[in-house]
KOLLUMFI-139109 format. One record per residue (C-alpha): residue number from 1; residue in one letter; chain; x, y, z. Coordinates in nm, 4 decimals. Layout:
<sites>
[NUM,a,A,[X,Y,Z]],
...
</sites>
This chain:
<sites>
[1,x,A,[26.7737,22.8543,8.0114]],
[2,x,A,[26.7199,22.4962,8.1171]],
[3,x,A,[26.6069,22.1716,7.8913]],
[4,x,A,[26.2825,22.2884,7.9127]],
[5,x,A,[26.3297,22.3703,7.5676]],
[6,x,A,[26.2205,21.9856,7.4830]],
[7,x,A,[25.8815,22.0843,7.4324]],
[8,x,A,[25.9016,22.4269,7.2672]],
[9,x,A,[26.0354,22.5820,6.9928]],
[10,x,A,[26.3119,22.8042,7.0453]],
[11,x,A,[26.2286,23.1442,6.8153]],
[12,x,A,[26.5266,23.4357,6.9329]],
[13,x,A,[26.6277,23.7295,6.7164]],
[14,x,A,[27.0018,23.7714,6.8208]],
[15,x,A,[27.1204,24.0261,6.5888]],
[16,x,A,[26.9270,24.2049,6.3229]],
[17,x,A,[27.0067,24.0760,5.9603]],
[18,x,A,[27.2732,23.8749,6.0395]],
[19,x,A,[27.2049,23.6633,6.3425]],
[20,x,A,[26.8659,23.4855,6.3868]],
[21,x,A,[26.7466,23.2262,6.6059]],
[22,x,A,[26.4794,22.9941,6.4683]],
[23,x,A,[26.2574,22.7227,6.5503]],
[24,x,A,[26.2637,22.3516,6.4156]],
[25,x,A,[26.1537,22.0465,6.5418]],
[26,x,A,[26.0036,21.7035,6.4119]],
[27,x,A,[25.7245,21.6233,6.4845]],
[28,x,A,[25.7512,21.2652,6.6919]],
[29,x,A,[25.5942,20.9770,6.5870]],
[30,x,A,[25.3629,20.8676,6.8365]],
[31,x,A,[25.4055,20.4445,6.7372]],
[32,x,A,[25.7873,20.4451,6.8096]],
[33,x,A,[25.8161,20.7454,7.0597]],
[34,x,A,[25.8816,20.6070,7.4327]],
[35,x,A,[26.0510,20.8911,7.5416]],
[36,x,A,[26.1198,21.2611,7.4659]],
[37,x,A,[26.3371,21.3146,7.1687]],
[38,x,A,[26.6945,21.4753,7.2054]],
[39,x,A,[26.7025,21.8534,7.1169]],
[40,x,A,[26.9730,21.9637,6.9464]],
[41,x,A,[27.0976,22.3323,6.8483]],
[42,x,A,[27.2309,22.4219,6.5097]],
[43,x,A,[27.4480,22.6830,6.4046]],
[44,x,A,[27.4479,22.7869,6.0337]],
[45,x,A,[27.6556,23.0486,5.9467]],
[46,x,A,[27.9405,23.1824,5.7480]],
[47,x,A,[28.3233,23.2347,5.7746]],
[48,x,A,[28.2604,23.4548,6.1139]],
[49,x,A,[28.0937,23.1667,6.2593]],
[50,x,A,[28.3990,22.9348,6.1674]],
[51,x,A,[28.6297,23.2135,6.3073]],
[52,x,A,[28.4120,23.2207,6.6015]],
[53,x,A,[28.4271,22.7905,6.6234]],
[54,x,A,[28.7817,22.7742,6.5633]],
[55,x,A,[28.9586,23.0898,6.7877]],
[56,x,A,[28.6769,23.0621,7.0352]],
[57,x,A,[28.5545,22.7179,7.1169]],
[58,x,A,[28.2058,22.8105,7.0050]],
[59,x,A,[28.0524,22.4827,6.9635]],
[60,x,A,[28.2053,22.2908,7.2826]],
[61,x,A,[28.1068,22.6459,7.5252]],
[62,x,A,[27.7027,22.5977,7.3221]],
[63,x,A,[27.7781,22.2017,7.4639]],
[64,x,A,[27.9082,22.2493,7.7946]],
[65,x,A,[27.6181,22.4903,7.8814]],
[66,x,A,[27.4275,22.2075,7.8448]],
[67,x,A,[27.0855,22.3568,7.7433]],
[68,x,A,[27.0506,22.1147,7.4187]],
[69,x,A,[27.1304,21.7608,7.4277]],
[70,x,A,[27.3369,21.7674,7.0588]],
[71,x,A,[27.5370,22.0812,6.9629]],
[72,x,A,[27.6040,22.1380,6.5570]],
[73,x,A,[27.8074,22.4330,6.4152]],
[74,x,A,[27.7955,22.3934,6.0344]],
[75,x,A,[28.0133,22.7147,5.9076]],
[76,x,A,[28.1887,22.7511,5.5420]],
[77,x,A,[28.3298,23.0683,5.4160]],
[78,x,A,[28.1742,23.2394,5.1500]],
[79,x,A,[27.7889,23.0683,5.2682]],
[80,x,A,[27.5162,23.2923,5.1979]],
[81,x,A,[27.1651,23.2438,5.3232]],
[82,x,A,[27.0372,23.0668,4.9697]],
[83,x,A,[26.9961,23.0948,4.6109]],
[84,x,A,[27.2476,22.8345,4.5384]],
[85,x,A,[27.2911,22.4550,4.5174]],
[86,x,A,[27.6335,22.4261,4.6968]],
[87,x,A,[27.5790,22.2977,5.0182]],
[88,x,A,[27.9076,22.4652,5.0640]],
[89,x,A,[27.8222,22.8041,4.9340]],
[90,x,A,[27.3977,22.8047,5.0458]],
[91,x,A,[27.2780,22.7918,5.4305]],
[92,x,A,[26.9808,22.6822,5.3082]],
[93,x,A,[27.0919,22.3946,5.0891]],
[94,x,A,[27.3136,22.2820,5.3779]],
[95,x,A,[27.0087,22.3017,5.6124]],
[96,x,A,[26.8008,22.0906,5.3297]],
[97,x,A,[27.0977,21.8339,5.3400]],
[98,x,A,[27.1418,21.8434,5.7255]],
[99,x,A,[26.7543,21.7271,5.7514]],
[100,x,A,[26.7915,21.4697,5.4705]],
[101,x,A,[27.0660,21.3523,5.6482]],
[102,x,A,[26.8384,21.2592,5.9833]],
[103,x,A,[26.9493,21.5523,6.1320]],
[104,x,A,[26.6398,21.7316,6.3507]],
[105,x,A,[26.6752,22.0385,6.4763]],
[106,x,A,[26.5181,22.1432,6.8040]],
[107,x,A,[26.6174,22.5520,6.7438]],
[108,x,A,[26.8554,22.7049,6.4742]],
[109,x,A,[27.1038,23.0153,6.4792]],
[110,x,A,[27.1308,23.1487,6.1467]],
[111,x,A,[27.4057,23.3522,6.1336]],
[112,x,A,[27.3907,23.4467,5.7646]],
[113,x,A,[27.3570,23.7545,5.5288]],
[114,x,A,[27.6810,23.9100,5.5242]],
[115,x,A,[27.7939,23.7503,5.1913]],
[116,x,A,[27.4423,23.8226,5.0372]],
[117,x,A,[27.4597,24.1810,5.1177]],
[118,x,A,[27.8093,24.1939,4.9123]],
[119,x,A,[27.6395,24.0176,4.6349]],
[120,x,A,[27.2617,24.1738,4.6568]],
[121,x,A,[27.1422,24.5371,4.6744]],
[122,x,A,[26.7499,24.5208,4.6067]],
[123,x,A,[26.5172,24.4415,4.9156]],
[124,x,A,[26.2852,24.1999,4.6984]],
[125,x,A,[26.6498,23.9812,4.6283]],
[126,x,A,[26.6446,23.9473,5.0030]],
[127,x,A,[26.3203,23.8960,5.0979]],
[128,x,A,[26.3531,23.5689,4.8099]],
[129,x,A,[26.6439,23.4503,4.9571]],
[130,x,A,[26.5747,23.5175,5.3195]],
[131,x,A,[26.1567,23.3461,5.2558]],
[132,x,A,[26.3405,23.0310,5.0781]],
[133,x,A,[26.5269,23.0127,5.3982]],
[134,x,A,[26.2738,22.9903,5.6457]],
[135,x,A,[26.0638,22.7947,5.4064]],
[136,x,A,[26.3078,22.4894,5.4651]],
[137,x,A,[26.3243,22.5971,5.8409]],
[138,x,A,[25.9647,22.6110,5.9294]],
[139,x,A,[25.7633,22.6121,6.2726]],
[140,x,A,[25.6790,22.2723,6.3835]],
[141,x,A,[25.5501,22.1768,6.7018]],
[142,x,A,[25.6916,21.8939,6.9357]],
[143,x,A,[25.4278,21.6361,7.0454]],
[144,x,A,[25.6231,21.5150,7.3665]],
[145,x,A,[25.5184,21.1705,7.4962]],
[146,x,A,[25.3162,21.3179,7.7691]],
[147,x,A,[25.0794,21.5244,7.4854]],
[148,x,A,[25.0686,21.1397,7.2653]],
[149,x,A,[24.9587,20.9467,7.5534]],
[150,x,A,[24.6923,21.1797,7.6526]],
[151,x,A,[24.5561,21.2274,7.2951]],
[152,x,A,[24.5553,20.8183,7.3196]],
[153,x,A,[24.3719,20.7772,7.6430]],
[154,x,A,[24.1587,21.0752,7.5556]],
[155,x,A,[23.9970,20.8817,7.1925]],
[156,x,A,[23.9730,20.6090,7.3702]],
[157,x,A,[23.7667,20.7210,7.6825]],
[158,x,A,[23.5788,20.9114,7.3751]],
[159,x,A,[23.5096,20.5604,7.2257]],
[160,x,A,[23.4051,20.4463,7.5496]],
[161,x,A,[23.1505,20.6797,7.5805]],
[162,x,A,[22.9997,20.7100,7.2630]],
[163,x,A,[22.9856,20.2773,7.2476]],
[164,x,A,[22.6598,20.3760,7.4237]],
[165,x,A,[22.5175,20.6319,7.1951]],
[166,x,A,[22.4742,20.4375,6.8450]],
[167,x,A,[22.3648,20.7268,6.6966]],
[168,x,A,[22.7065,20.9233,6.7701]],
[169,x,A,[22.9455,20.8901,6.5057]],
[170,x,A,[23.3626,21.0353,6.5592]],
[171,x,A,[23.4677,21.2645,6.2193]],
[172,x,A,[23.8387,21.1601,6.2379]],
[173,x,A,[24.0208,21.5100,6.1505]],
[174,x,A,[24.3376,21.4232,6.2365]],
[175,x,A,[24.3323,21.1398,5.9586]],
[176,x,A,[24.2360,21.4527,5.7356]],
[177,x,A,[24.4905,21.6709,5.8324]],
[178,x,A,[24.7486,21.3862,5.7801]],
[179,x,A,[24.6758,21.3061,5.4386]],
[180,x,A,[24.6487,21.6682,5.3526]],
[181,x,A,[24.8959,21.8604,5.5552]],
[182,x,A,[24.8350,22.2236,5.3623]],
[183,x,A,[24.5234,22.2277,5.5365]],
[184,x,A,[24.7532,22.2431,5.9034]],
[185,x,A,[24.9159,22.6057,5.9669]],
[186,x,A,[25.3157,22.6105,5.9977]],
[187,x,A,[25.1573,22.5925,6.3894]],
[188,x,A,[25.0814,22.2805,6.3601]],
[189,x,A,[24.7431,22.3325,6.5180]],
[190,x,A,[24.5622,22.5847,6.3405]],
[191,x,A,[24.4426,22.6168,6.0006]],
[192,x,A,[24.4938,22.7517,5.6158]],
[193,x,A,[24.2622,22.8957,5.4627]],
[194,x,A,[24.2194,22.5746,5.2710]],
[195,x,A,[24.1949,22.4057,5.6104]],
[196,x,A,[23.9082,22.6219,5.7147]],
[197,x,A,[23.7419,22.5809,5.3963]],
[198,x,A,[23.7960,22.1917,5.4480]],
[199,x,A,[23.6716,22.1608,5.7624]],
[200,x,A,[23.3408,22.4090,5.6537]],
[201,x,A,[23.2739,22.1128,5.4113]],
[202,x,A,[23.3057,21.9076,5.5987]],
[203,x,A,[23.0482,22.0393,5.8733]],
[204,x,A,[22.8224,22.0852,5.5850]],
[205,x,A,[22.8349,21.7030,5.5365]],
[206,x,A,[22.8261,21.6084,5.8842]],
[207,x,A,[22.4925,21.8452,5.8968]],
[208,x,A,[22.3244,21.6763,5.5888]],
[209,x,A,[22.3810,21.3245,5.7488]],
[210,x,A,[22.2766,21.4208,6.0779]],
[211,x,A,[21.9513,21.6170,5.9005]],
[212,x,A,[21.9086,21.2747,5.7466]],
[213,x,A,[21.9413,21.0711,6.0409]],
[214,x,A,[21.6561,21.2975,6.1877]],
[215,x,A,[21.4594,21.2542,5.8990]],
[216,x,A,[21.4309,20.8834,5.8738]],
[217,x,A,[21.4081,20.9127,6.2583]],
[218,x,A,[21.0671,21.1156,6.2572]],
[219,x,A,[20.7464,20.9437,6.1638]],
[220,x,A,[20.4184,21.0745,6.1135]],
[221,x,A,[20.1536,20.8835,6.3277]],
[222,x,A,[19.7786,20.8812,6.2543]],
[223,x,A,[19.5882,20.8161,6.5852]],
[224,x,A,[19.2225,20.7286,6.5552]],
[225,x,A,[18.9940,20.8137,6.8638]],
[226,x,A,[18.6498,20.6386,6.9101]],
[227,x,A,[18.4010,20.7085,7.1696]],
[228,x,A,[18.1519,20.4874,7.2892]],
[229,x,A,[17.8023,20.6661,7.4220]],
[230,x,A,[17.6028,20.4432,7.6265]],
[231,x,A,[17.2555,20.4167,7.5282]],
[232,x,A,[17.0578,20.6569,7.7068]],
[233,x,A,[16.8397,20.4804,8.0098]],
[234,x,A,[16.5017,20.5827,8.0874]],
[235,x,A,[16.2960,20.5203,8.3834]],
[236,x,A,[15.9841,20.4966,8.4247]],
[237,x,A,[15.8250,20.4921,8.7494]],
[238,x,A,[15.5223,20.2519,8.8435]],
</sites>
């Protein structure tokens, strides 16, 4: 695996239950971004993953492989996956605090569960703790400078173009899906449900208006034909 990973999102499943790889990444911000962001790898886990850190080197061999810029190993005995406050005690409060901290993620191990299964026995306990997890995790997609620039020069050649159609108007849907983000799926490209029922409004608008625009557009003319007949000529002859 090389640093191609700077424009995906990592998603691995490393060992059932108790070892998952997941996918986070900020999304850049296209004003201040002038080059690709760093990726960096997180490990969450438990006391095996401090064992691991401490006997075996875990975080400097994840570094020296050099397939993520940053390497983080945040381990704690007695972490379970959530349902707690304790940074200490809840991978997914120490996660929440990791992010508030300016901390962004490119891909995360979550080594996790083995505490939870001595405290929890019902599936539905798991699936809550396991859902608030990934909740704070999420699946967001890298715009890399390349993908902003092109979206740039791309609205503006469309602004080029349409400067010479005055009757061509741009909906702006990105300005929609930035001041209401549940309409964007955790893909970052596709839609909610409430995003496709958004954007069906919206088309419904955009077709009144443009049914309007054809409306005041068409008007009814009234020609009037006249025909002149020549007086008939007669001849007579001498």
């Amino acid at each position: 695996m090389t640093r191609r990973l700077r424009n995906a999102v990592a998603s691995v499943v490393t060992a059932a239950s108790v070892l998952v790889g997941l996918g986070l990444a900020a999304i850049a911000s296209p004003a201040n971004a002038t080059a690709n962001p760093p990726t960096t790898l997180l490990v969450l886990g438990d006391s095996l993953t401090w064992g691991a850190n401490y006997f075996a080197k875990s975080q400097a061999r994840l570094a020296a492989a050099n397939n993520f810029d940053v390497v983080l190993v945040d381990s704690r005995w007695g972490r379970r996956i959530s349902g707690l406050t304790s940074t200490r005690y809840s991978g997914n409060a120490a996660l929440k605090q990791l992010i508030t901290d300016g901390v962004r993620p490119t891909a995360v191990i979550v080594a996790l569960g083995t505490n939870d299964v001595a405290i929890f026995t019902k599936r539905r306990e798991y699936v809550t703790l396991i859902q608030d997890l990934m909740t704070t995790i999420g699946v967001h997609r890298i715009d890399s400078t390349s993908t902003i620039r092109g979206s740039k020069r791309f609205n503006a050649a469309l602004g080029q173009v349409l400067a010479n159609y005055p009757l061509a108007n741009v909906f702006d849907w990105a300005e929609v899906a930035k001041n209401n983000p549940k309409v964007i799926d955790p893909d970052k490209i596709h839609l909610t449900p409430l995003g496709h029922e958004v954007r069906t409004k919206a088309y419904l608008e955009i077709a009144a208006t443009l049914a309007q625009r054809a409306s005041d557009m068409t008007t009814t003319t009234t020609s009037t034909t006249s025909s002149t007949v020549p007086p008939a000529t007669t001849t007579v002859a001498p």
